[in-house]
C-alpha positions in Angstrom: 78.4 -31.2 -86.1 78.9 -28.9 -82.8 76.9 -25.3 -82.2 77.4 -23.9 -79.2 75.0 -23.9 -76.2 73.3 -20.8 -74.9 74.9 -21.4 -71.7 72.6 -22.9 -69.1 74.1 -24.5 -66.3 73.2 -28.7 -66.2 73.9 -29.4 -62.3 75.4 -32.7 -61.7 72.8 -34.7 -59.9 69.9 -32.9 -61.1 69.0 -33.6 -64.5 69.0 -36.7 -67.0 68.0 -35.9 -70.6 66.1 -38.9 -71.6 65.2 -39.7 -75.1 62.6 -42.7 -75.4 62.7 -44.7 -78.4 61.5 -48.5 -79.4 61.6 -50.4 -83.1 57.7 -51.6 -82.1 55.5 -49.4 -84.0 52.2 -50.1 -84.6 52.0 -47.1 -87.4 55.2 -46.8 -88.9 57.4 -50.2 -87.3 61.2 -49.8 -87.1 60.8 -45.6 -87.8 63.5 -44.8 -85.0 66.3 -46.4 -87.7 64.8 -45.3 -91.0 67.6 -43.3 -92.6 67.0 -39.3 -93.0 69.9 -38.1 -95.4 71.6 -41.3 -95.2 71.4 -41.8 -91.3 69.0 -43.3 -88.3 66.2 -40.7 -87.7 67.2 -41.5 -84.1 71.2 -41.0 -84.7 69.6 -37.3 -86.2 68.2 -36.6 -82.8 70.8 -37.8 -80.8 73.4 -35.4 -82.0 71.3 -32.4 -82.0 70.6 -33.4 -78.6 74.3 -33.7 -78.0 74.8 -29.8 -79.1 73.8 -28.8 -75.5 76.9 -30.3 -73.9 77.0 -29.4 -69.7 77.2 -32.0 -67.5 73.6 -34.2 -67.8 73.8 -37.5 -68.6 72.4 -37.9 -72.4 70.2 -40.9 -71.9 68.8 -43.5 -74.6 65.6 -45.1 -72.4 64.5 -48.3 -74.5 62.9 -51.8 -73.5 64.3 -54.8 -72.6 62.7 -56.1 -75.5 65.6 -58.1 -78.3 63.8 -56.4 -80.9 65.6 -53.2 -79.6 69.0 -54.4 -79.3 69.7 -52.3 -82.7 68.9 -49.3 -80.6 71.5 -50.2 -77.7 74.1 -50.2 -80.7 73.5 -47.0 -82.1 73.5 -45.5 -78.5 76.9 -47.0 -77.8 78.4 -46.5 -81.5 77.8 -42.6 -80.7 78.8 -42.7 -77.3 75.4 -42.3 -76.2 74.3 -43.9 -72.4 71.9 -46.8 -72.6 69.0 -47.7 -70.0 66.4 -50.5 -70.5 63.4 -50.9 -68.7 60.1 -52.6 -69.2 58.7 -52.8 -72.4 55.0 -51.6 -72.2 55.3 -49.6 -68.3 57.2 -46.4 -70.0 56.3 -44.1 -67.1 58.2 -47.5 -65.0 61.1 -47.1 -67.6 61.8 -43.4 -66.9 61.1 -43.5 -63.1 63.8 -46.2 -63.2 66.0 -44.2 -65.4 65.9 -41.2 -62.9 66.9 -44.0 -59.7 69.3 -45.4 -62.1 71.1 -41.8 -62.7 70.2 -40.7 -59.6 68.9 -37.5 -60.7 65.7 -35.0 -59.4 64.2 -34.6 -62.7 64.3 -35.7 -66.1 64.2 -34.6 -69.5 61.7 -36.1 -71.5 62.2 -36.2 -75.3 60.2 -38.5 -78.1 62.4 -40.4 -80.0 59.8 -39.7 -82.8 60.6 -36.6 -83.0 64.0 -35.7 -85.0 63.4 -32.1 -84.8 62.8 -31.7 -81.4 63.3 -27.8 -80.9 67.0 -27.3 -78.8 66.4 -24.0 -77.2 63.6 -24.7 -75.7 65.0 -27.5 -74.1 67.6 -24.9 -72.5 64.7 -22.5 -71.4 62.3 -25.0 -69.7 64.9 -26.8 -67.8 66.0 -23.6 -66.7 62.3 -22.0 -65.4 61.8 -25.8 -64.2 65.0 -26.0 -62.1 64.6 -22.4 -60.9 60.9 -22.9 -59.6 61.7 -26.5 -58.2 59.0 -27.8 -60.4 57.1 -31.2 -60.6 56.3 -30.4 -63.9 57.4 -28.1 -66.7 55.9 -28.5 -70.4 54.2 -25.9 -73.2 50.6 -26.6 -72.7 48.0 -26.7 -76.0 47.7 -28.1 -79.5 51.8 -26.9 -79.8 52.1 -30.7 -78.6 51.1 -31.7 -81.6 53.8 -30.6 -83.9 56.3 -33.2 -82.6 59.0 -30.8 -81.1 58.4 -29.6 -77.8 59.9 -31.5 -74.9 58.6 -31.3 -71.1 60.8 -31.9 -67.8 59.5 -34.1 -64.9 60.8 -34.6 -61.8 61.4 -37.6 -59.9 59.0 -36.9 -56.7 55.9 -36.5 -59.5 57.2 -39.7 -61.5 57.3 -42.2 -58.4 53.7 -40.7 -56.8 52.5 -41.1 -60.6 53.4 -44.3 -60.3 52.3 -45.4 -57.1 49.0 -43.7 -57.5 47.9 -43.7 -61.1 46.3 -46.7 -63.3 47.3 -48.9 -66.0 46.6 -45.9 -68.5 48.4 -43.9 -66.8 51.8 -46.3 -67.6 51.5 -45.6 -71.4 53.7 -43.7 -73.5 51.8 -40.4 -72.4 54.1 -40.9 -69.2 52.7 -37.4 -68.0 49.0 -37.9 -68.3 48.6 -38.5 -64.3 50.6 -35.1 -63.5 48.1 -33.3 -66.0 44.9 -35.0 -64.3 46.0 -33.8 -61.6 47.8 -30.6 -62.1 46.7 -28.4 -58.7 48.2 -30.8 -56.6 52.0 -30.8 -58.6 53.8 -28.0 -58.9 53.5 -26.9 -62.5 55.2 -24.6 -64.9 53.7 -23.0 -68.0 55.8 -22.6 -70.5 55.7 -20.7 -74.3 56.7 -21.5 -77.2 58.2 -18.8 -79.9 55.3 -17.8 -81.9 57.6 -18.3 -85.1 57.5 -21.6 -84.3 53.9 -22.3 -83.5 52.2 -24.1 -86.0 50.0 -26.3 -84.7 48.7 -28.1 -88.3 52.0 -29.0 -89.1 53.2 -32.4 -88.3 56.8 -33.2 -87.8 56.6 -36.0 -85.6 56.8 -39.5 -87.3 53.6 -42.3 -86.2 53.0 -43.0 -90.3 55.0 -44.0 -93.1 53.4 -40.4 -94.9 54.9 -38.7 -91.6 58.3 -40.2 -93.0 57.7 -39.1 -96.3 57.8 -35.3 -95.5 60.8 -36.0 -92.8 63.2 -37.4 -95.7 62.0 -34.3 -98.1 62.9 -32.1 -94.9 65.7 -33.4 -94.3 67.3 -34.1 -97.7 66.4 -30.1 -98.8 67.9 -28.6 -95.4 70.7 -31.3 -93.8 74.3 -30.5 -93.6 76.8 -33.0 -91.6 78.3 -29.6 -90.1 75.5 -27.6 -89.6 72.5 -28.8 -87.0 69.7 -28.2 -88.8 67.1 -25.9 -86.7 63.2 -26.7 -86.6 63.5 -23.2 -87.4 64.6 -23.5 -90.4 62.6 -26.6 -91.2 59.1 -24.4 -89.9 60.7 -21.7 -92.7 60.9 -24.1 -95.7 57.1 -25.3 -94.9 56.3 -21.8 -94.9 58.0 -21.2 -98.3 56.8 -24.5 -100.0 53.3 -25.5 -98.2 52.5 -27.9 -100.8 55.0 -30.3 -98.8 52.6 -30.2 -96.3 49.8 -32.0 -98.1 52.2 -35.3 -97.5 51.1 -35.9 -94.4 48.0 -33.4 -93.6 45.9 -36.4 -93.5 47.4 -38.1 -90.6 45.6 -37.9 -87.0 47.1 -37.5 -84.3 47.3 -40.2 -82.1 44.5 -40.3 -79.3 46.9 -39.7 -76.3 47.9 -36.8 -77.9 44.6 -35.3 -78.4 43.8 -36.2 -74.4 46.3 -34.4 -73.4 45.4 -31.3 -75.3 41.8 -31.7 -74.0 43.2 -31.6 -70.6 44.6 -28.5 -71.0 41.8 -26.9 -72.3 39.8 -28.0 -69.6 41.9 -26.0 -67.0 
């Protein structure tokens, strides 16, 4: 399955895509190998992640944990780099990623998320690497669709790090850098309004979540075709009844925090 890039230039030493994923759940356990169109949701993600090609390291960040050692060997059946760091310290896990890789900035995509949107990957890295950023993300209730990603860089992970809390450690790795947002250097960025629909949900935190994924995924996959959130956002359009699968799932309170914060600016 290979479509071709728009072209942005991935330096060498610069960037690390990193893709965070664990079989602890407290929701929806084991959810990163549940099988979408007979395969891993994560293998799904992996390989539209893949499509960008260039020169930055494709990254799998999970724990040290045993219980992920079924992650390890689907990164390294698909060729995919493996990092493990500490379980529970995920802002830890991708500042020692970026060390690791030795690379400025990172990144950062949700294993949760199979249809993470591609091309905005290409576009924020680009506005990020072009301003220098500390931080580079989509700011709203867009988060809460489950397919934006956001680029960090290494100077704002290790001061995050240094300075921030406990809280600050959790899987909302980025929730110091938005506390603090007029002393990083921050980029807004947009998302394609055909793509903007903040009451759907395709991230997966439930089983329901799941539910909608494998009727996603079994209308719209091909094995030579990535499939485009686009096209997913397009057959919830046509058939919104598939929506009421998982419309009664919250998000999860990080989530919301971090819209908050952005409306508080």
């Amino acid at each position: 399955m290979t479509e071709p890039s728009s072209g942005v230039s991935w330096l060498d030493g610069e960037v690390a895509i990193a893709v965070s994923a664990r079989m602890r759940s407290q929701r929806c356990p084991g959810k990163a190998l549940a099988p979408l169109a007979g395969k891993p949701l994560l293998a799904h993600l992996l390989e539209r992640l893949m499509t960008l090609g260039g020169t930055a390291p494709l990254v799998l960040a999970t724990s040290t944990s045993p219980e992920n050692d079924p992650l390890e060997k689907l990164g390294e059946e698909m060729g995919i780099r493996v990092f493990r760091g500490d379980e529970d310290d995920v802002l830890g896990r991708y500042l020692a990623l970026a060390e690791h890789f030795d690379v400025r900035h990172v990144v950062r995509v949700t294993g949760d998320n199979p249809l993470t949107d591609v091309p905005l990957i290409e576009s924020l890295t680009k506005a990020h690497l072009e301003s220098d950023a500390d931080y580079s993300y989509v700011p709203g209730d867009a988060l809460l669709m489950g397919i934006l990603s956001e680029v960090v860089s290494r100077r704002a992970l290790a001061r995050s790090h240094r300075e921030g809390e406990a809280r600050h450690r959790s899987e909302l790795v980025t929730l110091f850098i938005k506390e603090h947002l007029d002393t990083f250097r921050v980029v807004h960025h947009t998302l394609d309004e055909t793509l903007y629909r903040p009451e759907y949900r395709l991230t997966v935190d439930e089983p329901d979540d799941l539910v909608l994924m494998e009727r996603i995924f079994d209308r719209l996959y091909r094995s030579d075709h990535m499939l485009s959130t686009q096209e997913a956002i397009e057959l919830l359009d046509k058939e919104p009844a598939l929506l009421q699968l998982n419309s009664h799932v919250s998000s999860s309170a990080a989530n919301i925090r971090s819209v908050d914060l952005d409306s508080e600016e």
